[in-house]
Every structure is written in structure tokens, then in C-alpha cells.
N, C-alpha and C positions, 0 to 999 in steps of 0.2 A: 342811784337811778337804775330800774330796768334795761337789764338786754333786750332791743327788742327782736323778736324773730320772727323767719322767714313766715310768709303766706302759703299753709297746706292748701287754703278750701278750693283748689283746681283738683284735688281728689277726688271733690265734692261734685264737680259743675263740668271738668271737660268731657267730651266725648271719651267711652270707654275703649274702643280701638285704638282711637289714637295716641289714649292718655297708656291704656297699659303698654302700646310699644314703647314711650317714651320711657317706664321707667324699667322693664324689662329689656329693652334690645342694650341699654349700656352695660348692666349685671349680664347677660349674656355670653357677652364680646368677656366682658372682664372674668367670668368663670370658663370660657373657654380658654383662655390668655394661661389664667390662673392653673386649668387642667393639664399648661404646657411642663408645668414646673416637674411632674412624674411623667409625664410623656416622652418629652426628651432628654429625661435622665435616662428610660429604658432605651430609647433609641440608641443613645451613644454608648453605653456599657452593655446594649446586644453586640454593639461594632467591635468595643476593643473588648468585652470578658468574654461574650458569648453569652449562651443558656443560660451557664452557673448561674452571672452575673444578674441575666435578668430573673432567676427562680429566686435570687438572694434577694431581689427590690420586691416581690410575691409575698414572701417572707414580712419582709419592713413594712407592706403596705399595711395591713390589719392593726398592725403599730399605734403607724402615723394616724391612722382612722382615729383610732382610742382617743386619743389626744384632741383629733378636732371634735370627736364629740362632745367633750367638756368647752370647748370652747365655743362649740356653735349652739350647745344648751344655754349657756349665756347670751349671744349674741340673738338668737330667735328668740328666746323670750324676754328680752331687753326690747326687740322688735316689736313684738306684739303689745306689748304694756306702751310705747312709745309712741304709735301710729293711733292707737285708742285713744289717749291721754292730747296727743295733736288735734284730733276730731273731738273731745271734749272741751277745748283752750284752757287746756292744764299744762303749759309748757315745764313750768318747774319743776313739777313733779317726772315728766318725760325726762328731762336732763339728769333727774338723781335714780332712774332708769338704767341709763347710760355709764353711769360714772360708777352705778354698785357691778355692773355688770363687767367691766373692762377690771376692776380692783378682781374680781372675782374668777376669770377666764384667766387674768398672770397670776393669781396666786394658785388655785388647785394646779394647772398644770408645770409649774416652776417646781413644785414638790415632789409632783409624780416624774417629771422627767429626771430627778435626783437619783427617784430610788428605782427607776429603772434602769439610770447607766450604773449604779451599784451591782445590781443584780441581772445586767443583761444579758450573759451566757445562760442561764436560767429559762429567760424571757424567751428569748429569740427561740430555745426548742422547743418551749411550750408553743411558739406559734408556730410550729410546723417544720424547721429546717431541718436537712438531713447533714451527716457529717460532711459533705462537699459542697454543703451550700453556706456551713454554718461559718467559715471562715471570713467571706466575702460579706455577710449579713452584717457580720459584729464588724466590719470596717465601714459600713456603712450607715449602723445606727448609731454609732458612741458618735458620732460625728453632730448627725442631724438632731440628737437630742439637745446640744445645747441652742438651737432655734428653735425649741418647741414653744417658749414662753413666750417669743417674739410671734410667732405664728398664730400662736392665740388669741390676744390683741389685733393683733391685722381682722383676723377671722371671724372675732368680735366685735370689731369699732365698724367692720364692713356692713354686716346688718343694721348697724345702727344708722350707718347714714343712708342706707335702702329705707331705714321705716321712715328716716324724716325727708325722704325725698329727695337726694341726692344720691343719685345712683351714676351720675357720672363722674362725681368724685370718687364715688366706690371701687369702678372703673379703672380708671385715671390710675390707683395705685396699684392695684391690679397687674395692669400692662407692665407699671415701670419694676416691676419685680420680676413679671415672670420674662418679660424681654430681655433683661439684666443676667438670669440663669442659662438664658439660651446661648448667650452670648460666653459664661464664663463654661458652661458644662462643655464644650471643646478644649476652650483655653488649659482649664485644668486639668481634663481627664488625657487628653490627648500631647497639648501642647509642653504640660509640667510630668507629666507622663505620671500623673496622681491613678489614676484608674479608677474604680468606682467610690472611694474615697474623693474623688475630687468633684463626683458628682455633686456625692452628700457636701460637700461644702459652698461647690456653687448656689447648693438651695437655701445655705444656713444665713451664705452672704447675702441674697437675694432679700430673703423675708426679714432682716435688718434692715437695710437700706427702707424698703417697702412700709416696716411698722412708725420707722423713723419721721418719714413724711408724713403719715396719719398721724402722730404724736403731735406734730408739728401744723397740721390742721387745725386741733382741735385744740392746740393753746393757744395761736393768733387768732381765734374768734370768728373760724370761716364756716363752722356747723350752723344749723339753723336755733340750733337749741340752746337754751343760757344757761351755760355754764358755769358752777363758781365753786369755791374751794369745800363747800356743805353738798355738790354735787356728790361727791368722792367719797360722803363720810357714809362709812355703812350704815343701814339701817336694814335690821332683821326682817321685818315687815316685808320690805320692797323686795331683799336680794332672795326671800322665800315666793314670793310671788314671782319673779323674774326662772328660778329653777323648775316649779312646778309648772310655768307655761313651756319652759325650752323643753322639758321633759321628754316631751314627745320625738322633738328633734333628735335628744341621746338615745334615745331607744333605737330611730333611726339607725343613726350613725354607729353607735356603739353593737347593734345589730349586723350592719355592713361588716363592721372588724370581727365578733365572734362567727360567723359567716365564714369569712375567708380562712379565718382559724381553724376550722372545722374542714372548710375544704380543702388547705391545705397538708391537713393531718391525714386526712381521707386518701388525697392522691400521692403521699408520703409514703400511705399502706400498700395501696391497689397498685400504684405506678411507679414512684421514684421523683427524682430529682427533673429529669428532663418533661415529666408532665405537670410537673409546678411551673416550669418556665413558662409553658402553652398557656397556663391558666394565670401567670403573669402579663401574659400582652392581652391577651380576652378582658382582664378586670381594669388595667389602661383604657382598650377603647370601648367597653361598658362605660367608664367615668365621663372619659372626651363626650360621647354619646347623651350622659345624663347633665353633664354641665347646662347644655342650651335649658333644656327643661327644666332644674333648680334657677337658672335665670330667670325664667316668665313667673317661677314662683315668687322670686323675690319682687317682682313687680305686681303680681296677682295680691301678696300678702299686706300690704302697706293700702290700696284700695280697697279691698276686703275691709280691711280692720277699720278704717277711716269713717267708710262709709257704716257701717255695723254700730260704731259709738256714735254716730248721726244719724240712726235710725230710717236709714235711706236703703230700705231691703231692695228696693225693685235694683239697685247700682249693683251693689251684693248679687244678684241671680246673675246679671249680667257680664262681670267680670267672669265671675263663675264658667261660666258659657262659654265664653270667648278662649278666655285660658285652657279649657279643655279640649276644647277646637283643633289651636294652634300647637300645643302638645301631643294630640292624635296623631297631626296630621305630619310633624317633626320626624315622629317615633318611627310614622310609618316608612317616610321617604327612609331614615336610617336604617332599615329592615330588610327593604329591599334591594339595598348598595351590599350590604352585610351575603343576601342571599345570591347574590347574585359572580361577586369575586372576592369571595373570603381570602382565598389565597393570598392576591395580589395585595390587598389589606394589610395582612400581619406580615407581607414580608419586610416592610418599612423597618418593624423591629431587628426581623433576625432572615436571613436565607439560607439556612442549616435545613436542609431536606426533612430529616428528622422529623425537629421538632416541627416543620410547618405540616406536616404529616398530621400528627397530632390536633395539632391546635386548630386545622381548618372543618374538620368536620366537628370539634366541638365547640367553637364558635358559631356554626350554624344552630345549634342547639342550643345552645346557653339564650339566644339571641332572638329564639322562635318566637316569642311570646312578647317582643318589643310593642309594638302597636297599641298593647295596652296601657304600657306602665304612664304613661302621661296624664290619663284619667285618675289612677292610684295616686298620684303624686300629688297634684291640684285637688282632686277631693279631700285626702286627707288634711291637707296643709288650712283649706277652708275652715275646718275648726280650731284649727291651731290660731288663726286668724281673726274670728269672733272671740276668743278666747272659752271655748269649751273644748275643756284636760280632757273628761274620760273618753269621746270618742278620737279627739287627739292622739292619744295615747292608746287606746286600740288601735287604730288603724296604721298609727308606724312601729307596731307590735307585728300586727297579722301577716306583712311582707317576710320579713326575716324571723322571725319567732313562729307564731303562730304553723306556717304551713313551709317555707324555706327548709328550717333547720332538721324538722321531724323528718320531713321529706328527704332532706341527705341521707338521715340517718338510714332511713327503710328502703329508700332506691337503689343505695350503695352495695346494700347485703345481696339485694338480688342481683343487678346489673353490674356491681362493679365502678369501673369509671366513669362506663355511660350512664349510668345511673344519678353519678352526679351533677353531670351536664345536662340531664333530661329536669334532673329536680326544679330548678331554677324555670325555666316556661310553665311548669304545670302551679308555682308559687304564686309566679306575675297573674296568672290568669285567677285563681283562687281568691287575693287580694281583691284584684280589681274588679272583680263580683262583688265583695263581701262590703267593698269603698262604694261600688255606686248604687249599694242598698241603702246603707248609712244617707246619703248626699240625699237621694232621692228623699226620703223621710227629711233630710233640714230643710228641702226646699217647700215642701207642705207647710212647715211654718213660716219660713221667711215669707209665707204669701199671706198669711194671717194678720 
């Protein structure tokens, strides 16, 4: 007999304010929860390493990115094939969605985190570290590598229960991970007197615990999707549609990590070890910052798509709208906090004169150009959403590739450090032109 599953068509019929708070403000709460997991790892190894410590988490973060890019290329377009497939009552095919996608997200990155702790002294200077960072770096990623396959399934299975409308289970496991870190990144680092080793551990136990009850969700039958043992079984077909939609996602993401690679090597050149640390807590509270707004996307994107395969454009414009709205208007209040006491901001991480020296006038720069990025983000995501790749795929290109990375390279020769800290607002803004020409042109036809 049939599984039978949950009721989408409130995608379809509720008010769109209300509906997209509902499945946005839980993925919210749960990626900022989630943004605590490096947040307050930097906090407490700025307490007990200092700088080094936090330029060595700088280091690791472009890393860890890597990793969830493969993982959340899975997980989004496991999303987007899922929430289409719900709006068409094609459940079974959404479940074997699900099932190529999570096979898929533990097996690339279980291989890659292999042969990256093989060759991790390697790794870690290719991404940047100097000799005083490079000690504290490799005790802290031989560590967090072996949670990187657990990570990816959390990371994975999280979308998945966004596209089919549980976003407060997504939530829910969310918290009990990253509340679980906050708790042990004292105990260990401080209490076991592990140091920034014990960070990396608290996060490794964290996202165990964390993948375990999502494992555990999704065998006692509490997804809305039916599940069965042919969910799991690959099929080329699906897990190649599922890559070429997330696509756009790892460009993303895997953009963010070559990004930080580059700017890390940049102020490796120009500055040193103690100006990787500044641009250690700046790419922290960039994240904290961007979390809310990947939130409303995971709530924008599951409507989008629902409504899109139920040929309900006028819902489509209007999510649209809304989403943009309330991402403007996020961006900007965060802008204006940013502009206003930088200082007081980053000293939560570290109170070394120093480096707040540094880091508070290029935080205000790095930071200029925030008010845009929520537009860039929701637009893009919109076709990621109907499911059309190539401007998908532009658009989470044009951020980091397109205009980002050249721009490093050409602002640095002239300016220096500031050069690289200017790069980045003159990016966002570039993008977010070039996203709401794209937008502006899909909505001519979603009126057709």
C-alpha cells in the first residue's frame, strides 16, 4: 500500500506574507543557530589563542566552504526537483529526489575529506596560511575533517525538508547542534584545556549528534515524502538532473571558498598574519549577516517552485516581491548597526588594539554595499527555483567570479589592502545591477 503524504497545496492557496514567514522565519532562526557553529568557535579561540588562532579558523573557513558546496549542490537541487515534483503530485519521484541526493552529498565529500586529510599540509598553504598560522590551522582541520560527511547530509537532508515544507523540523535540528557546540566549545577548549583542537571537536560532535536525528527522522516515517528502499537506488537520470540544478548553488558556494582563498593569499602578500585575522571576524559576521537572508530564501524557493509547476505566475511575482522587500530591508538595518559601531562589533571576537585597528575600518568597507546584496540573492535564487540552469548559473557566477575575483586581483595591485576591502562593495553593487536586469526581463514573461 501507498505512503500517503503530507498536503503541499497551502503553497498553492495561503496568503503569501504569511505563508512565506511561516516557512522562512524557522530556516532563519535555524541558519542563524546554525551560523553559531563558527561564530563561537572564533569567539572562544580569539579568548584563549588570540589572532593566530582566529587567522588559523580564516584559513579553515574557505575549506569547510568547499565541502558544503558539494553538499548543498545536492541538497538545492534535490530542493528544486522536490518542490516542482510536489506541485505536479509526483511524490515518488520527489522521494527518489531525496534519496539520490543524500547517497550523493555522503559519498563525494567522504572521499574528498580522505584525500584532503592525506594531503593537508599542502592544502592549508595553498589556502593561504602563513608559517605562524600554519600550526594552529592543521590542528584544527585534521580534526574537523572527519565530520565533514556527517555535515553533508545534515546540509543535504536540511533542504530537503525546506522543499517539502518542513522547515521547522529543518530548524529543530539545527538548534540541537549548534546549541550542543556552544555548550561543549567552552567545556573543551577551556575546560579540557584542548585549545582550538577542542573547538574543532566540539563542531565534529555537534554535527553527529545533529545528522543522527535527521537519520532518524527520515527512517521512522516522519518526512512528508514516501520513502522506500528504490528511493536510494541511484538513478543517472535523476542524480544528473539533481547536479545540474544545484549547480548554480556550487558556483555559489565554491565561489565564497575560491574568494576567501584568494583573499587570503592577497593579505598573506600585502599584510601578514594579523590581517588575515581582521578578515577572519569580518567573513564570520558577513555569514551571521547573510544567514537571515539564505533563510527567506529557503522559504521563497519551495513557493517559487510549487507555484511555477502549477502555473500560478501571478504567486510567483509576488513571493518574488515580497522576498526582496524583506531582504532590502534586513540588509539595510545590518548596515547601518555595521556603520555605525564597528568597533564595538568585532571586539566580541578579540580586544587586541591591533588588530581592531585594522579590522574596523575594513569592515566598514567590505560592508558598504550591503543593502544590496538581498536583491542579488532572491533574484538569483528565482531561477534556481523555476528551474532555469543558465541564468541560475550566471548569476551565482557574476558575484564571485564574474566581477569579485578580477576585481581583487586589479584593486590589490593598485591599493594594496584597501584595495581588497573596496573590491567586494563595488562586486555587490555590479551583481545586483546585472540580477535585476535578468529579474526584470523573467517578470515580462511570468505576465504572459
Amino acid at each position: 500500500m501507498q505512503k500517503p503524504y503530507h498536503d503541499n497545496t497551502f503553497m498553492g492557496t495561503q496568503p503569501i506574507g504569511s505563508l512565506l514567514i511561516r516557512l522562512s522565519l524557522p530556516a532563519m532562526v535555524g541558519m542563524l543557530v546554525n551560523a553559531l557553529y563558527n561564530f563561537v568557535d572564533t569567539i572562544f579561540v580569539g579568548q584563549y589563542v588570540g589572532p593566530y588562532g582566529i587567522a588559523a579558523l580564516s584559513i579553515a573557513f574557505p575549506i569547510q566552504m568547499l565541502f558544503g558546496a558539494f553538499a548543498q549542490t545536492f541538497g538545492y537541487g534535490a530542493a528544486s526537483i522536490i518542490s516542482r515534483r510536489l506541485g505536479e503530485k509526483r511524490p515518488e519521484d520527489a522521494s527518489a529526489a531525496a534519496g539520490n541526493a543524500l547517497i550523493g552529498a555522503f559519498s563525494i565529500t567522504l572521499v574528498l575529506a580522505v584525500l584532503t586529510y592525506i594531503f593537508r599540509r599542502p592544502v592549508i598553504l595553498f589556502f593561504g596560511a602563513t608559517e605562524e598560522i600554519l600550526p594552529y590551522t592543521e590542528q584544527y582541520i585534521r580534526v574537523i575533517l572527519i565530520g565533514i560527511p556527517f555535515l553533508s547530509v545534515k546540509m543535504c537532508s536540511s533542504g530537503i525538508l525546506r522543499a517539502e515544507g518542513q522547515a521547522k523540523a529543518s530548524m529543530t535540528f539545527m538548534i540541537i547542534g549548534a546549541v550542543l557546540n556552544t555548550i561543549l566549545d567552552p567545556l573543551l577548549i577551556f575546560g579540557f584545556n584542548m585549545g582550538i583542537t577542542g573547538a574543532a571537536l566540539a563542531t565534529v560532535i555537534s554535527q553527529v549528534v545533529a545528522v543522527t536525528l535527521v537519520v532518524y527522522y527520515f527512517a521512522v516515517g516522519r518526512s512528508s515524502l514516501p520513502f522506500s528502499v528504490s528511493s536510494f537506488s541511484v538513478r543517472l537520470p535523476v542524480m544528473s538532473d539533481i547536479i545540474s540544478l544545484g549547480f548554480a548553488t556550487f558556483v555559489r558556494q565554491s565561489g565564497t571558498s575560491m574568494m576567501s582563498t584568494l583573499v587570503n593569499n592577497l593579505l598573506r602578500f600585502y599584510g601578514g598574519s594579523l590581517v588575515i585575522a581582521a578578515y577572519g571576524m569580518i567573513i564570520r559576521l558577513m555569514i551571521f549577516i547573510m544567514m537571515p537572508m539564505f533563510g527567506l530564501v529557503h522559504g521563497f524557493q519551495p513557493i517559487a517552485g510549487y507555484n511555477y509547476g502549477a502555473r500560478n505566475f501571478q504567486r510567483v511575482r509576488s513571493v518574488l516581491a515580497t522576498s526582496a522587500l524583506m531582504a532590502t530591508l534586513f540588509a539595510s538595518m545590518c548596515w547601518l548597526f555595521i556603520m555605525i559601531v564597528p568597533t564595538q562589533i568585532l571586539s566580541v571576537f578579540s580586544r587586541d588594539p591591533e588588530l581592531l585597528a585594522i579590522a574596523s575600518p575594513a569592515l566598514k568597507m567590505v560592508m558598504a554595499a550591503l543593502p544590496l546584496v538581498g536583491l542579488q540573492i532572491i533574484g538569483s535564487t528565482l531561477f534556481q527555483a523555476v528551474g532555469k540552469r543558465t541564468p541560475a548559473i550566471f548569476l551565482s557566477l557574476s558575484r564571485q567570479f564574474v566581477f569579485l575575483i578580477p576585481l581583487l586581483f586589479l584593486l590589490s595591485r593598485v591599493w594594496g589592502i584597501e584595495g581588497v576591502w573596496i573590491s567586494f562593495p563595488v562586486a555587490d553593487t555590479l551583481a545586483s545591477l546585472v540580477t535585476a536586469v535578468w529579474v526584470a526581463r523573467e517578470l515580462r514573461i511570468l505576465r504572459t
